[in-house]
TIDOKE-794495 format. One record per residue (C-alpha): residue number from 1; residue in one letter; x, y, z. Coordinates in Angstrom, 1 decimal. Example, Ala and Ser with C-alpha at 12.3 -4.5 7.8 and 13.67 -1.06 7.14 Angstrom:
@num:1, residu:A, u:12.3, v:-4.5, w:7.8 .
@num:2, residu:S, u:13.7, v:-1.1, w:7.1 .
***
This chain:
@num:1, residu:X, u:-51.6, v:40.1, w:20.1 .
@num:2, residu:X, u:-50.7, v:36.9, w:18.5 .
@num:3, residu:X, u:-47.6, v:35.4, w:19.9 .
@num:4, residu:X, u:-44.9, v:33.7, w:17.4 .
@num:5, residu:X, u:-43.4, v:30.4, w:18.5 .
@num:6, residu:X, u:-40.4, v:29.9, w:16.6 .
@num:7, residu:X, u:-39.4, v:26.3, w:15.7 .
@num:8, residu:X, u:-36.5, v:24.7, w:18.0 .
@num:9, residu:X, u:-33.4, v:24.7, w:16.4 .
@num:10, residu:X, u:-31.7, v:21.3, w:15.4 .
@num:11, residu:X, u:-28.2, v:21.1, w:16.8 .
@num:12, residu:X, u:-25.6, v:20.1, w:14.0 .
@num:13, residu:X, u:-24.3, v:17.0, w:15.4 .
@num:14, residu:X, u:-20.5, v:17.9, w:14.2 .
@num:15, residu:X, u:-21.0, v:20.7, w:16.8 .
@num:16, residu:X, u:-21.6, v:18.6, w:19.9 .
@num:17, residu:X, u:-19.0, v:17.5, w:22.1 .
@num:18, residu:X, u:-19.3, v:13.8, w:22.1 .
@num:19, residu:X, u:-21.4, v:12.9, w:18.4 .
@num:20, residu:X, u:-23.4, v:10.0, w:18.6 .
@num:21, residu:X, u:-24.0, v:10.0, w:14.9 .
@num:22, residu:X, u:-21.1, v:12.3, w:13.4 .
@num:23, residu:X, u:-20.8, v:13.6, w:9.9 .
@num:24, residu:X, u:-18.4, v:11.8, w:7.5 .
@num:25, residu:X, u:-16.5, v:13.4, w:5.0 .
@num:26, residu:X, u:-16.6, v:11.6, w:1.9 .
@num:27, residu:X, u:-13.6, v:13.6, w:0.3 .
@num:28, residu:X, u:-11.9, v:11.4, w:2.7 .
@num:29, residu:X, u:-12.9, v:8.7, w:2.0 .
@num:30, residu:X, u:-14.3, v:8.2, w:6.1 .
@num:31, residu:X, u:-16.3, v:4.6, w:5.8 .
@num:32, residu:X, u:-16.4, v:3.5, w:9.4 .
@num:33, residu:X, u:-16.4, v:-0.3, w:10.6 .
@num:34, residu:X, u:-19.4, v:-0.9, w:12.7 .
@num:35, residu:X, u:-19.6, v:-4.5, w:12.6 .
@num:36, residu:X, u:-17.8, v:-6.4, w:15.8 .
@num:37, residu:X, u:-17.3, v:-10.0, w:14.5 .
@num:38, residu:X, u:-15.1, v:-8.0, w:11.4 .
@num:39, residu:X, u:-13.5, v:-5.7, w:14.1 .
@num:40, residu:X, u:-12.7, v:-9.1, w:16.5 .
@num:41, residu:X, u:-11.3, v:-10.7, w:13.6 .
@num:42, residu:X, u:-9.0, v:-8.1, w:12.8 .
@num:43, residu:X, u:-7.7, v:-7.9, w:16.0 .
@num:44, residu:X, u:-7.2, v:-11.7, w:16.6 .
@num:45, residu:X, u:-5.6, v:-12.0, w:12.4 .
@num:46, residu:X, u:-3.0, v:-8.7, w:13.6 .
@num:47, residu:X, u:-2.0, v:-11.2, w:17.0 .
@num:48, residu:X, u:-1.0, v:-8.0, w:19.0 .
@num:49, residu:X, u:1.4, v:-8.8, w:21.7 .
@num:50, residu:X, u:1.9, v:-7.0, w:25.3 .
@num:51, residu:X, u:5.3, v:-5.6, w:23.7 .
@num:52, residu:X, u:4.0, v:-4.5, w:20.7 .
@num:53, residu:X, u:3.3, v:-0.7, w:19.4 .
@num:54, residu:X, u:0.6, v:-0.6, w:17.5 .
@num:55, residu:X, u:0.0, v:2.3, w:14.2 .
@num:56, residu:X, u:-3.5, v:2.2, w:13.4 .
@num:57, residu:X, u:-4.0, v:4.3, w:10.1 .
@num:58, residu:X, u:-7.5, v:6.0, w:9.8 .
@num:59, residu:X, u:-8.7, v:5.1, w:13.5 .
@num:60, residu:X, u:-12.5, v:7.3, w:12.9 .
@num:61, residu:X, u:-14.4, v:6.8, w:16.2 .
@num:62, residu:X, u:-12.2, v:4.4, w:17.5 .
@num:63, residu:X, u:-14.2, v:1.2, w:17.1 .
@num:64, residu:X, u:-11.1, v:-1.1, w:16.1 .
@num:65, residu:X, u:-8.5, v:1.3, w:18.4 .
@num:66, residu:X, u:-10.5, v:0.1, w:21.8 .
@num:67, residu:X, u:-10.0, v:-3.5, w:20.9 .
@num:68, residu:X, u:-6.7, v:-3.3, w:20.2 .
@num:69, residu:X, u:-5.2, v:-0.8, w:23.0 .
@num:70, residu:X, u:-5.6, v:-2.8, w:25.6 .
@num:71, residu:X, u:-3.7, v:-5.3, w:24.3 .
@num:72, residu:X, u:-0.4, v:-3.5, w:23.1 .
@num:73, residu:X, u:2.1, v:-1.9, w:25.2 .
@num:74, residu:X, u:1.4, v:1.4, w:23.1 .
@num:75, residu:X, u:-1.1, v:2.8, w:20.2 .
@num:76, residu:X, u:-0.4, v:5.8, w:17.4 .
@num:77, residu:X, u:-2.9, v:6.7, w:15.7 .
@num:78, residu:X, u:-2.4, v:9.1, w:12.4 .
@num:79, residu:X, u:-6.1, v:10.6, w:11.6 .
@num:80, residu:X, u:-6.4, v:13.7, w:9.0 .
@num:81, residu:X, u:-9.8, v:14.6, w:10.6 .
@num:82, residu:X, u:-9.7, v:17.0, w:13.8 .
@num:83, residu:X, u:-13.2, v:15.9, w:14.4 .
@num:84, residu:X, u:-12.0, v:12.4, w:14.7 .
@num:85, residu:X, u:-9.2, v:12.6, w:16.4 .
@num:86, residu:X, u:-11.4, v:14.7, w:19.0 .
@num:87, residu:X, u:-14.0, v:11.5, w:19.1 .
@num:88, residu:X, u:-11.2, v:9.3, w:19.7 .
@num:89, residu:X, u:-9.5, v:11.4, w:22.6 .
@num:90, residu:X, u:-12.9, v:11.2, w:24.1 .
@num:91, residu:X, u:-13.4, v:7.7, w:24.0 .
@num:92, residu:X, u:-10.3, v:6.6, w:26.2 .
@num:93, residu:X, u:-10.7, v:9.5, w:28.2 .
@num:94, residu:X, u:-10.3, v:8.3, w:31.9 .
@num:95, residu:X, u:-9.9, v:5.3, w:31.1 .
@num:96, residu:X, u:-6.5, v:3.1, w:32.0 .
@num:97, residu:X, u:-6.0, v:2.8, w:28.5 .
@num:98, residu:X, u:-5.5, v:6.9, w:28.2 .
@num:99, residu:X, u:-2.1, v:6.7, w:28.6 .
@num:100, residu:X, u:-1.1, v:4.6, w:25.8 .
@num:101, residu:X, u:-2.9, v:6.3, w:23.1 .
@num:102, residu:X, u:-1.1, v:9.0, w:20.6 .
@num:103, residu:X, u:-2.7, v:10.8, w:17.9 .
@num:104, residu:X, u:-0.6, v:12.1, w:15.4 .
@num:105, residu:X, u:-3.5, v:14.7, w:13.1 .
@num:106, residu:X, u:-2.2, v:14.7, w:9.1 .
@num:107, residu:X, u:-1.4, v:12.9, w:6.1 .
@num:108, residu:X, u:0.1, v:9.6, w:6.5 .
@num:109, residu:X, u:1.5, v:9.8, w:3.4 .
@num:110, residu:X, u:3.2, v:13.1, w:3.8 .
@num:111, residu:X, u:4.4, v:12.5, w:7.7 .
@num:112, residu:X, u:7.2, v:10.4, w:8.6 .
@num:113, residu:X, u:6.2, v:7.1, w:10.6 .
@num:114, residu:X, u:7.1, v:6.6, w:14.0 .
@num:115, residu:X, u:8.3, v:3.2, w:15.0 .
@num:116, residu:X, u:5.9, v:0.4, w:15.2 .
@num:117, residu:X, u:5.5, v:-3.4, w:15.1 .
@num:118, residu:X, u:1.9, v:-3.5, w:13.8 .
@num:119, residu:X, u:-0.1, v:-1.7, w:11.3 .
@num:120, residu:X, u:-4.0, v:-1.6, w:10.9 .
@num:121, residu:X, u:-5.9, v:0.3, w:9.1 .
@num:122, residu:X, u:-9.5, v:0.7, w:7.7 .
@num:123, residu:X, u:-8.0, v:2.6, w:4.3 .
@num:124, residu:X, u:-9.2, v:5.8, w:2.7 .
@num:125, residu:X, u:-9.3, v:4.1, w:-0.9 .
@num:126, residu:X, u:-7.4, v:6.7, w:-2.5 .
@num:127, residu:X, u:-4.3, v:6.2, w:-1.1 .
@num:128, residu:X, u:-4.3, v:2.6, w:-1.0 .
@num:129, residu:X, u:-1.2, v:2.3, w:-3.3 .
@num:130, residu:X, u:1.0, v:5.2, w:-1.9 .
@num:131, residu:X, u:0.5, v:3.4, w:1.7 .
@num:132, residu:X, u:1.2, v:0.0, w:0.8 .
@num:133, residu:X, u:4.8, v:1.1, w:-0.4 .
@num:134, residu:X, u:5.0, v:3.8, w:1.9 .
@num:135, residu:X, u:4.9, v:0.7, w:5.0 .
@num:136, residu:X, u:6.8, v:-1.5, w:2.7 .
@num:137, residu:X, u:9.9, v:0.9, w:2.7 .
@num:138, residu:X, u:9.6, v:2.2, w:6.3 .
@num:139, residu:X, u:12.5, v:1.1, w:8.4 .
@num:140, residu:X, u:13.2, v:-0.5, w:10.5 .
@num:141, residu:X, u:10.6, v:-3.1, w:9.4 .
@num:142, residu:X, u:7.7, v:-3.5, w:11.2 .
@num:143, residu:X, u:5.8, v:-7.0, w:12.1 .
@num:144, residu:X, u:2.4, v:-7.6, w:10.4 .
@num:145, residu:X, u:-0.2, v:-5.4, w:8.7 .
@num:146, residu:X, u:-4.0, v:-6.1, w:8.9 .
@num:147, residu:X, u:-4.9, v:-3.7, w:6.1 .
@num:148, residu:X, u:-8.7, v:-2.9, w:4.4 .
@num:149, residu:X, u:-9.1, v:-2.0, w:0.5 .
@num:150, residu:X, u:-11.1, v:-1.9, w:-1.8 .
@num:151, residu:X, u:-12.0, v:-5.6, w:-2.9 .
@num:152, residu:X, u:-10.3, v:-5.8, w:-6.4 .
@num:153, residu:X, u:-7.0, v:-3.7, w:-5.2 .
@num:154, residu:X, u:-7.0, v:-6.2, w:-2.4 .
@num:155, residu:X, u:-7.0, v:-9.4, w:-4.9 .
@num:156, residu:X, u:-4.6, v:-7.6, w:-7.2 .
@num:157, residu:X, u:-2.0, v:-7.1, w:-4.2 .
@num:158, residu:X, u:-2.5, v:-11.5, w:-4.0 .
@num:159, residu:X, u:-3.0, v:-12.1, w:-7.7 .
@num:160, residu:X, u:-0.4, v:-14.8, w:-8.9 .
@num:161, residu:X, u:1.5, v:-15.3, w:-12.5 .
@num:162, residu:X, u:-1.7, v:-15.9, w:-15.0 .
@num:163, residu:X, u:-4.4, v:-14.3, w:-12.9 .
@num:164, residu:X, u:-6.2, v:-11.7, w:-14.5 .
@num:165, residu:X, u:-5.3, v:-9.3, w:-11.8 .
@num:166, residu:X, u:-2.0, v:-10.0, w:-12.1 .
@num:167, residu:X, u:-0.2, v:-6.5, w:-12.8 .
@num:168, residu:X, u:3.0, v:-4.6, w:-11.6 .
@num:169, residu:X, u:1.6, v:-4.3, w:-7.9 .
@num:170, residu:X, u:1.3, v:-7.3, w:-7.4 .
@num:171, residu:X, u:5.2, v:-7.8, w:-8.5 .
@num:172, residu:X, u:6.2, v:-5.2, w:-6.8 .
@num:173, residu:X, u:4.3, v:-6.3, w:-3.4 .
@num:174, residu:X, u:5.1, v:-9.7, w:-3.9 .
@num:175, residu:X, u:9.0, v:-8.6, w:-3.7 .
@num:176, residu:X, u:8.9, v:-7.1, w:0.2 .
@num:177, residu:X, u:6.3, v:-8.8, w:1.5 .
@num:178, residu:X, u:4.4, v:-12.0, w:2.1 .
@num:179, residu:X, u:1.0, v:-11.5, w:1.3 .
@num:180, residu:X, u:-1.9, v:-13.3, w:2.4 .
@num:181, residu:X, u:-5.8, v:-12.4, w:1.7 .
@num:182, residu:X, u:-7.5, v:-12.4, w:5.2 .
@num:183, residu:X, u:-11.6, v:-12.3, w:4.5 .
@num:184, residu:X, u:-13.9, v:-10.6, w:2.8 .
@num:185, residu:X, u:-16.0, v:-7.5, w:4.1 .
@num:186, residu:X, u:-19.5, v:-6.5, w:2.8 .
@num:187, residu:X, u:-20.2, v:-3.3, w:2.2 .
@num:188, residu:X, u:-23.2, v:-3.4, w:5.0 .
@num:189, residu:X, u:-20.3, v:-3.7, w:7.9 .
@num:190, residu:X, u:-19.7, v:-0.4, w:7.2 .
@num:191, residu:X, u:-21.1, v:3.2, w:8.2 .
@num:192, residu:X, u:-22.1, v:4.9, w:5.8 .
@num:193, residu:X, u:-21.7, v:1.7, w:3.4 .
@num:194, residu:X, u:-19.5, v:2.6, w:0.8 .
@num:195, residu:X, u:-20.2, v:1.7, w:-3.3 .
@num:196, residu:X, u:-17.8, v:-1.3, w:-3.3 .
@num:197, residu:X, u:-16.6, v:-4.7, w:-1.2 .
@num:198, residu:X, u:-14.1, v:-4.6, w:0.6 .
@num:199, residu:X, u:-11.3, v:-6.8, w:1.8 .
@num:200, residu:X, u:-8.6, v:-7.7, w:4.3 .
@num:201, residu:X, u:-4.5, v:-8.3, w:3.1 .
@num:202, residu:X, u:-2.3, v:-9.5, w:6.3 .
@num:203, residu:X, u:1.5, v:-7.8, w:5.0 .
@num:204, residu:X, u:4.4, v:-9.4, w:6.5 .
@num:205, residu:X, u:8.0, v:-7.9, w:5.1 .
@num:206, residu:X, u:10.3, v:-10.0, w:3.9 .
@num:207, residu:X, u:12.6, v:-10.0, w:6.2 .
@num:208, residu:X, u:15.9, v:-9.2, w:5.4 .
@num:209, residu:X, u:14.8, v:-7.3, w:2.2 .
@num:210, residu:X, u:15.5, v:-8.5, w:-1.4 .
@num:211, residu:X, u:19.0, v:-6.9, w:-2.0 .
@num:212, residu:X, u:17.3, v:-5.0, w:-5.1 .
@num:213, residu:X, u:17.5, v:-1.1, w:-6.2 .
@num:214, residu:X, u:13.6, v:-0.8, w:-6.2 .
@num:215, residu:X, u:13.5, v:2.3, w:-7.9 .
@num:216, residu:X, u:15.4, v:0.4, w:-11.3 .
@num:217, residu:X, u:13.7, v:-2.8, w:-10.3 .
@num:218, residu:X, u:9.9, v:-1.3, w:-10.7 .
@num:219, residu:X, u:11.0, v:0.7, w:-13.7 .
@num:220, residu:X, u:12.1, v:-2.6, w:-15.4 .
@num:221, residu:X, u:8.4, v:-3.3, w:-14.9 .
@num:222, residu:X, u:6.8, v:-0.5, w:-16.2 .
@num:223, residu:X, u:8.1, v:-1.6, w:-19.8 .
@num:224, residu:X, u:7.5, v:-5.2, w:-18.9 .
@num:225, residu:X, u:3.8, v:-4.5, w:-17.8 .
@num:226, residu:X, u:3.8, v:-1.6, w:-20.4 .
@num:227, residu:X, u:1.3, v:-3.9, w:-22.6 .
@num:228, residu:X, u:1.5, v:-7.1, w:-19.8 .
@num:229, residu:X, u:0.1, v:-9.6, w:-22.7 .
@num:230, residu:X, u:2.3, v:-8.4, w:-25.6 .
@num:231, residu:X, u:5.7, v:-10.6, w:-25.7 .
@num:232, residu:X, u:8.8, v:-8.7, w:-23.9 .
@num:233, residu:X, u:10.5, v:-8.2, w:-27.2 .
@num:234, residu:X, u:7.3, v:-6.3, w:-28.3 .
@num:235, residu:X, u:7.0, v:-3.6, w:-25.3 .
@num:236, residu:X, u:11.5, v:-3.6, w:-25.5 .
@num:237, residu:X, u:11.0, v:-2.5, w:-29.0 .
@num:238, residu:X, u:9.4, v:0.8, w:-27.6 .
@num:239, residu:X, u:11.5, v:3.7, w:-29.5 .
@num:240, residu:X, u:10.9, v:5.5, w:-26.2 .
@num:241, residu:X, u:12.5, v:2.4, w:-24.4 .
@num:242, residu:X, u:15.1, v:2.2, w:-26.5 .
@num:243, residu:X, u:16.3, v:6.0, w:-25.9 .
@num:244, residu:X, u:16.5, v:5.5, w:-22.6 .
@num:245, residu:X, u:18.5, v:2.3, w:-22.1 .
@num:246, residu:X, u:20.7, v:3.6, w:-25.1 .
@num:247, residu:X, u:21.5, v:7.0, w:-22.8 .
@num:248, residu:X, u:22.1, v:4.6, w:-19.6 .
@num:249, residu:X, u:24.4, v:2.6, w:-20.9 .
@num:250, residu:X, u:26.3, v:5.2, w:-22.7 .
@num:251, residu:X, u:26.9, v:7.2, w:-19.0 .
@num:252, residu:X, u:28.0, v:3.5, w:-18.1 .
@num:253, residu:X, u:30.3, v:2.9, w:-20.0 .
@num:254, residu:X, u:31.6, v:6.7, w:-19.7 .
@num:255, residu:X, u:31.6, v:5.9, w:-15.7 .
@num:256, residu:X, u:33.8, v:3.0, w:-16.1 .
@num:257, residu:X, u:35.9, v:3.7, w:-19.4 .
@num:258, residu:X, u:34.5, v:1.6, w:-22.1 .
@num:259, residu:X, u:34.5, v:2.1, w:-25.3 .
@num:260, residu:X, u:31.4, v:2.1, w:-27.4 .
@num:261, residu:X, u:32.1, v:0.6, w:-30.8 .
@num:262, residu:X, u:31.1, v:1.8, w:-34.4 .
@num:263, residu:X, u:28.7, v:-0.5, w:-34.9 .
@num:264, residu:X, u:26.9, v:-0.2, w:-31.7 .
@num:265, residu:X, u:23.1, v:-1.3, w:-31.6 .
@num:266, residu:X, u:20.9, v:-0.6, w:-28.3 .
@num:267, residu:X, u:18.2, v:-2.5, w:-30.0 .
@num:268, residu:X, u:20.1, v:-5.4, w:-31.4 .
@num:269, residu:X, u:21.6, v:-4.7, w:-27.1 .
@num:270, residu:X, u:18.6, v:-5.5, w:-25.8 .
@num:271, residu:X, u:17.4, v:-8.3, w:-28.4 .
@num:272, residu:X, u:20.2, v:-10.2, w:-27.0 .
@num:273, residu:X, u:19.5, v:-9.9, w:-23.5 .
@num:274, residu:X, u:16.3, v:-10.9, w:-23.8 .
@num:275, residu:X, u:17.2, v:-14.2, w:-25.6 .
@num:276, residu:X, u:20.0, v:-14.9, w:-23.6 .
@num:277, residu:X, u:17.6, v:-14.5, w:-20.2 .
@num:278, residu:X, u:15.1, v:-16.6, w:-22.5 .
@num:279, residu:X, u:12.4, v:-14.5, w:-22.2 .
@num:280, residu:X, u:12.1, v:-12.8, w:-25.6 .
@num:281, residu:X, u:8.3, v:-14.4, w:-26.4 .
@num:282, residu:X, u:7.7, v:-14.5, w:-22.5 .
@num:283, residu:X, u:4.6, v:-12.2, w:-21.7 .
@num:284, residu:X, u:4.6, v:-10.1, w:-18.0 .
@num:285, residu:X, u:1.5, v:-11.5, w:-17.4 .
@num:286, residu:X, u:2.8, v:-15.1, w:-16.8 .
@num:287, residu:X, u:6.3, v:-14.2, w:-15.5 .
@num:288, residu:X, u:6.8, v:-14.3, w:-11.9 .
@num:289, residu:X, u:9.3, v:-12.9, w:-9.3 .
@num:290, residu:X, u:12.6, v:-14.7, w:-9.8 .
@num:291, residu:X, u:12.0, v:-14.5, w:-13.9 .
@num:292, residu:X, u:12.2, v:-10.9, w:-13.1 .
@num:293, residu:X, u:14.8, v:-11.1, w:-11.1 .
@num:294, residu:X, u:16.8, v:-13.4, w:-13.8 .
@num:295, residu:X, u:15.9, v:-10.6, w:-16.1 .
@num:296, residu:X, u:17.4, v:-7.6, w:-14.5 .
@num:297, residu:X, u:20.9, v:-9.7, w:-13.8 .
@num:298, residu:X, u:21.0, v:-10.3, w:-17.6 .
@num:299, residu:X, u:20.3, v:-6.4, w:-18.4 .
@num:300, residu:X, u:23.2, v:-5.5, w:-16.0 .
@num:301, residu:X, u:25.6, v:-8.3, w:-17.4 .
@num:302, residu:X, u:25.6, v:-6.0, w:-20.2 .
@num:303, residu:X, u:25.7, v:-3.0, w:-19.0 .
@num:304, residu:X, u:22.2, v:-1.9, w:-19.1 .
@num:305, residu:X, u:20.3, v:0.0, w:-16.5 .
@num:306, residu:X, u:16.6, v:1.5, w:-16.1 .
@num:307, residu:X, u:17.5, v:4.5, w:-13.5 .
***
C-alpha cells in the first residue's frame, strides 16, 4: 500500500507569537519605518528630555518606540491594531523600559488624549488632517511634534503666501503652530514601501494661542479659499455667502437691539468691508496670516459674523 505524505503546512505568520515578518493591513494605512538613520533623526529632531511623556501615534512594531523610551520619563502609545499592539508589548517585555510603556488600542481620532509633552508619529495618511487639528486643539498644549505625511500634505502644512500649495491648511496651521519641514523620506525606508514620498513637519504650538474663535476664523476661509485665485469680492459675491452673513447679522443685531434700516444691503455690507480692510481685489492665495486677521476685525466692526 502506497503511503500519502501530505505537504507541511505553512504557519501564517499573523498567528505566531512573536512575527518576524507580520502582515500589514493596508486599510490602515500600516507603512512601517525600517530605516535607522530616519528613525535616529526623528528622535534627535523631537529632543526628548528625562521629564518628558512621550505620545507616539501609530507605534507598529515599535522600531521608533525603543529609541525613544529610554529617553523619556514615560511613553503612550495609541495603536488601532491588536496585532501591533501585541508586537510592541513583546518587544519591551523584561526589559527596564517595561514599565514606562502604555498602550492605549483605538482611534486616535475618536479617543481623548492623555497628557503629553511630545508627539511622534509615522501617520496613517488618511487621517493626516483630522490629527493635525486634533493635536493642535488638545489642551493643555503639548511641546513639539515630529510628525510623517505624505510628501505634498507635508509642504502644504509649510507652504507660504504665493506658493502653489498654499491653501486653507496651511492658514489654519500656520495660526497655532510654528511649522518647520524636517527632511525628506523615500519611499524605500519604508516596509512595505508605500506609492508616495514622504516627509517630516516638526509642530510647535504657539504658545499662548491666538485669541481667535477658530471655528468662525476657518469658516472665513472657506469663502476666502472658496476659489483661492479669484479676488475676495468675487467668492463674497457668492448668493450662498451672502444668505448666510445676511442671517448672522440679523440675530446680531436682534441680540443687541439694533435696528436694521429699510434700505439695508448685505451685499453692498460686505462690499464695504472689504474695501475698508483693502482687500477687495486681494486674492487668498497671496494673503497671509495677519491680512486675515485684519479681515475678520473689519467683518466684526460691522457686525458681521461667519458662525
Amino acid at each position: 500500500m502506497t503511503k500519502v505524505v501530505r505537504p507541511k503546512q505553512k504557519t501564517n505568520p499573523a498567528q505566531q507569537g512573536r512575527t518576524a515578518n507580520p502582515i500589514f493591513n493596508k486599510d490602515l494605512g500600516q507603512h512601517i519605518l525600517k530605516n535607522p538613520l530616519v528613525v535616529n533623526g526623528i528622535v534627535e529632531k523631537a529632543n526628548i528630555k528625562a521629564t518628558d511623556v512621550v505620545l507616539e501615534v501609530g507605534p507598529g512594531t515599535g522600531n521608533l518606540t525603543v529609541k525613544m523610551i529610554d529617553k523619556a520619563k514615560k511613553l503612550v502609545a495609541i495603536e488601532m491594531d491588536p496585532r501591533m499592539a501585541a508586537e510592541l508589548t513583546k518587544r519591551v517585555q523584561g526589559t527596564a523600559e517595561q514599565k514606562k510603556l502604555s498602550i492605549m488600542l483605538g482611534d486616535v481620532i475618536k479617543m481623548d488624549l492623555p497628557y503629553f509633552d511630545v508627539c511622534v508619529s509615522n501617520t496613517p495618511y488618511q487621517i493626516s488632517s483630522p490629527l493635525v487639528f486634533k493635536l493642535l486643539c488638545h489642551r493643555p498644549l503639548f511641546k513639539c511634534a515630529l510628525l510623517m505625511f505624505q510628501r505634498e500634505f507635508a509642504l502644504r502644512l509649510v507652504a507660504k503666501p504665493g506658493d502653489p500649495l498654499y491653501c486653507r491648511l496651511s492658514v489654519n496651521c500656520q495660526l497655532l503652530a510654528k511649522v518647520e519641514h524636517v527632511m525628506k523620506v523615500g519611499k524605500n525606508n519604508f516596509r512595505p514601501p508605500p506609492k508616495v514620498e514622504s516627509s517630516v513637519i516638526r509642530l510647535e504650538p504657539i504658545n499662548p494661542p491666538p485669541p481667535v474663535d477658530f471655528e468662525e476664523w476657518d469658516g472665513m476661509l472657506r469663502i476666502c479659499f472658496m476659489r483661492k485665485n479669484k479676488t475676495l469680492a468675487a467668492n463674497f459675491k457668492t448668493q450662498s455667502v451672502l444668505d448666510m452673513l445676511e442671517r448672522n447679522y440679523k440675530t446680531y443685531c436682534a441680540l443687541n437691539d439694533i435696528c436694521l434700516m429699510d434700505a439695508f444691503n448685505i451685499k453692498e455690507l460686505v462690499q464695504q468691508v472689504l474695501e475698508e480692510a483693502g482687500f477687495a481685489e486681494s486674492r487668498a492665495a497671496k494673503m497671509d496670516i495677519h491680512d486675515y486677521m485684519k479681515l475678520l476685525v473689519t467683518f466684526h466692526e460691522k457686525g458681521l459674523h461667519f458662525r
